[in-house]
N, C-alpha and C positions, 0 to 999 in steps of 0.2 A: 504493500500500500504506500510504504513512507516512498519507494522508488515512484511509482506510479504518477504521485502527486509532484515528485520532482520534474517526472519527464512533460507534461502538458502544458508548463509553464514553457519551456526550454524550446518545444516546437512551435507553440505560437510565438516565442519569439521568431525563430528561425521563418518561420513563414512572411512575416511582416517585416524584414528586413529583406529576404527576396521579392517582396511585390513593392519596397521601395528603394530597392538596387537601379531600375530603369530607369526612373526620375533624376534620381542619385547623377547617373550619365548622361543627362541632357543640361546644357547651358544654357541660364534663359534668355533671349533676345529681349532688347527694350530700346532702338533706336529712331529719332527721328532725324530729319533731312529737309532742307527747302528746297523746291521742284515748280519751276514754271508750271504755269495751268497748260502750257501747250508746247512743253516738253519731252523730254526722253527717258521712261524707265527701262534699265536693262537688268535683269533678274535671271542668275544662273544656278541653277542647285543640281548634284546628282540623283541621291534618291529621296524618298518623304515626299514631301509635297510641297506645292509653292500656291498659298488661296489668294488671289486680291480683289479687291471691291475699289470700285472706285467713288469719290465725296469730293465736296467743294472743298475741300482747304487748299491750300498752297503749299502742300507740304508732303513727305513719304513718313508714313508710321510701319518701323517695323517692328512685330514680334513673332514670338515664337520659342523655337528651344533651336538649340545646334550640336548634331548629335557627337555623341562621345567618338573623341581620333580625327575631328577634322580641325584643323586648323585654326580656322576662323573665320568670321562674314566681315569677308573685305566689302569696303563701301566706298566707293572714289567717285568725280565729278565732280561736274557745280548745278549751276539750279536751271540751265538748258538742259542738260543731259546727268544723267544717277546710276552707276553701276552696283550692283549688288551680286558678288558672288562667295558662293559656298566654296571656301577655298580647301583644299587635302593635300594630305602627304602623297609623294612618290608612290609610297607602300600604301595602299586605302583598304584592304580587305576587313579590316573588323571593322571599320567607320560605321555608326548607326547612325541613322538616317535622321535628316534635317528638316523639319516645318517652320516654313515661313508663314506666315500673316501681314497682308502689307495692304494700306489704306493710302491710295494714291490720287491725284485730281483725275474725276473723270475724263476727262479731254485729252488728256497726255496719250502720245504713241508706247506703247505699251509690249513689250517686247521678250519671252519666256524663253529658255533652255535648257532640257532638262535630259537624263538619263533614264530614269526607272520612278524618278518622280512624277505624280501627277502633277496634273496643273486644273485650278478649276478659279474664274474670275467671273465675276458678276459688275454690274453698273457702269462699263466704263462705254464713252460714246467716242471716241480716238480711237485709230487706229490699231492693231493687232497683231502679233505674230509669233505664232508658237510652235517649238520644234520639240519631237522627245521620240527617243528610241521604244521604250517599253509603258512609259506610262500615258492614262489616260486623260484625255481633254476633256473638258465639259465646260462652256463659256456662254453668260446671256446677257446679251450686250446692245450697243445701240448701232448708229450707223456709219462708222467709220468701215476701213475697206479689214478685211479678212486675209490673214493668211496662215497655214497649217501643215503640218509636217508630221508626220507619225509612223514609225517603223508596223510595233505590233499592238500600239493601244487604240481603244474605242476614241471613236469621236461625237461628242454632243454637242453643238450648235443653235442655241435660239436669237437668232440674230437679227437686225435692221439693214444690215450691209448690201450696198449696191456693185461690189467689188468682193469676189469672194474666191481663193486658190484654192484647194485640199489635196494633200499629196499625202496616201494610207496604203500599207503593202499587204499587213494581215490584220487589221481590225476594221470593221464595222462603222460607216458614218452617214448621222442621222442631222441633216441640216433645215430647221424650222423660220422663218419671216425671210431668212433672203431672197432677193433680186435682181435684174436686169443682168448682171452678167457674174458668170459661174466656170473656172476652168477648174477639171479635177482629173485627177490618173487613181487608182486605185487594182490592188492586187489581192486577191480572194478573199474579200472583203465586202460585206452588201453595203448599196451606197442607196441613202433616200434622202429626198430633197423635197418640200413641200410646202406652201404658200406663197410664193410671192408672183411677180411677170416676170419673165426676161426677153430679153433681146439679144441675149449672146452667149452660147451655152457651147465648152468643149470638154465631152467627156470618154475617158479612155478606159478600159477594165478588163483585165485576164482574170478570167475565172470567181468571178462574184457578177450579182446581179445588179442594175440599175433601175430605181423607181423614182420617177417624177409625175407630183402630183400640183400640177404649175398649169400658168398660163402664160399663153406666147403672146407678143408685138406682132400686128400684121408685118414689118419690116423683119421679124427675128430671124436670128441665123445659127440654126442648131446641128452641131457635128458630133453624133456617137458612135464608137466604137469597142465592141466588145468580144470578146475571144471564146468565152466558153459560157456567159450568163446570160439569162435573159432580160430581156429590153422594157420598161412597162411605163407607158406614157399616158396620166389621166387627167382629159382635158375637158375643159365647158365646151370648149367651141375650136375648129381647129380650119383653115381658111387660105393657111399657108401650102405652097407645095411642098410634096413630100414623097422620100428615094427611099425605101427600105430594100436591102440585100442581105441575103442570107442563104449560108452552105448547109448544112444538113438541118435549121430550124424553119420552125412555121411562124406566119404573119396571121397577127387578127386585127381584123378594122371594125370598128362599131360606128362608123363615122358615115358606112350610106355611101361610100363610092365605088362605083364600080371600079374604076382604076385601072390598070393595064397591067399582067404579070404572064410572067414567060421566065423559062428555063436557058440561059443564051449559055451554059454550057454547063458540063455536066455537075449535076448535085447542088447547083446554087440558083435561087429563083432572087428576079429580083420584079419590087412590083413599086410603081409610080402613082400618085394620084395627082391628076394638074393643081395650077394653085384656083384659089376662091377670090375673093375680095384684097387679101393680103401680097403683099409682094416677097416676103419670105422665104425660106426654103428649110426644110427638117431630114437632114440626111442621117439615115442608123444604116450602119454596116455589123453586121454578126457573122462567128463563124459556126457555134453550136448551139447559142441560144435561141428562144422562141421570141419573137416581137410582140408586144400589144399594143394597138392605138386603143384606148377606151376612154367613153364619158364618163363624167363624174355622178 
């Protein structure tokens, strides 16, 4: 018994200094910065996360923790441009991971690089640009122009943007409010896109599917190209002319035109429908996937 009563004491110690060992390794961040309202933040971290929101001040708020074996969070520039990076040793394999939090003016161009970090940013109406190997985006924003880079993480977009790139090789990207013009490449990765108009759409994909649920400018000028997925285009009204070809997939039109199709050489049909009212053109090229024009 007297043993018994010693040991219960000993391992709730023991347990409560292992669940405050992690904490123990994290350094807390508490830094502020002055930043033009329509300036330059650059923010680099390898893994953890990097969240920002953007607000009226004049200023960058950083917190967070900085995880145990890095270095330090280098902070240099002036109040046009603010670098912030998660610096490491040579040697980085036991480094735990860094969470940033950073409150910056919305308006500012706004500029992410990460590794295995996420990245997720809310409120800011500037400009955007975010690159990362493995971790995932998620961004809801206003209307400055768009740009995106993603090895094998998810991408989440609720955006205002009339400028918008996405370049994704094995994750999945789901793009909501943008507009008027949209280049993207993307590699076994389904890509949807939904809400806005455009006028100018280039979209390229090996082996994931593409779905857009948009409407077009009687002037729009749309170029798809897709290797192994299929194609799915849901429209109110569609007015433009329009080229679909495809090697061993099939086309559906819900659209009422008869249209013109033919075999002009082996295994690939390709089928035209003239243009309406619009001056436009909507060119999809596939080589195994199924096409769909359909109304909404």
């Amino acid at each position: 018994m007297n043993r018994t009563k010693w040991m219960v004491p000993a391992v709730i110690a023991a347990m409560l200094a292992l669940a405050a060992a992690p904490l123990a390794a994290q350094t807390p961040i508490d830094e502020t910065r002055p930043l033009d309202t329509n300036g330059t933040l650059f923010v680099s971290n390898v893994s953890g996360s990097v969240t920002v929101t953007g607000w009226g001040g004049g200023e960058v708020q950083i917190t967070g923790t900085l995880g145990k074996g890095a270095e330090e969070l280098r902070i240099t520039g002036d109040t046009s441009r603010l670098d912030v990076e998660v610096k490491l040793p040579k040697h980085s394999k036991n480094v735990r991971e860094t969470h940033l939090e950073i409150n910056v003016p919305a308006g500012c161009r706004l500029i992410v690089d990460t590794v295995s970090a996420d990245i997720e940013v809310s409120g800011m109406i500037g400009d955007i640009e975010f690159e990362s190997v493995s971790g995932d985006i998620q961004a809801a924003c206003g209307a400055g122009d768009v740009e995106i880079s993603t090895v094998s993480g998810q991408i989440r977009l609720e955006c205002q943007s009339t400028s918008t790139d996405v370049q994704t090789v094995s994750g999945d990207a789901r793009l909501t409010g943008i507009s008027e013009r949209l280049s993207s490449e993307s590699v076994s990765g389904d890509f949807i896109v939904s809400g806005g108009i455009f006028s100018d759409i280039h979209a390229e994909t090996v082996s994931g599917d593409l779905q857009f649920d948009i409407g077009l400018e009687g002037n729009a000028r749309v170029e798809i190209e897709a290797h192994s997925g299929d194609v799915v285009f849901l429209l109110d009204d569609l007015s433009i002319h329009c080229s679909v070809e495809t090697f061993s997939g099939s086309i559906t039109n819900e659209f009422g035109w008869e249209g013109v199709s033919d075999k002009y050489s082996k295994g690939t049909v390709h089928w035209e429908a003239p243009a309406g009212s619009g001056s436009g053109k909507l060119d999809i090229e596939t080589f195994s996937g199924d096409v769909m024009l359909k109304r909404k």
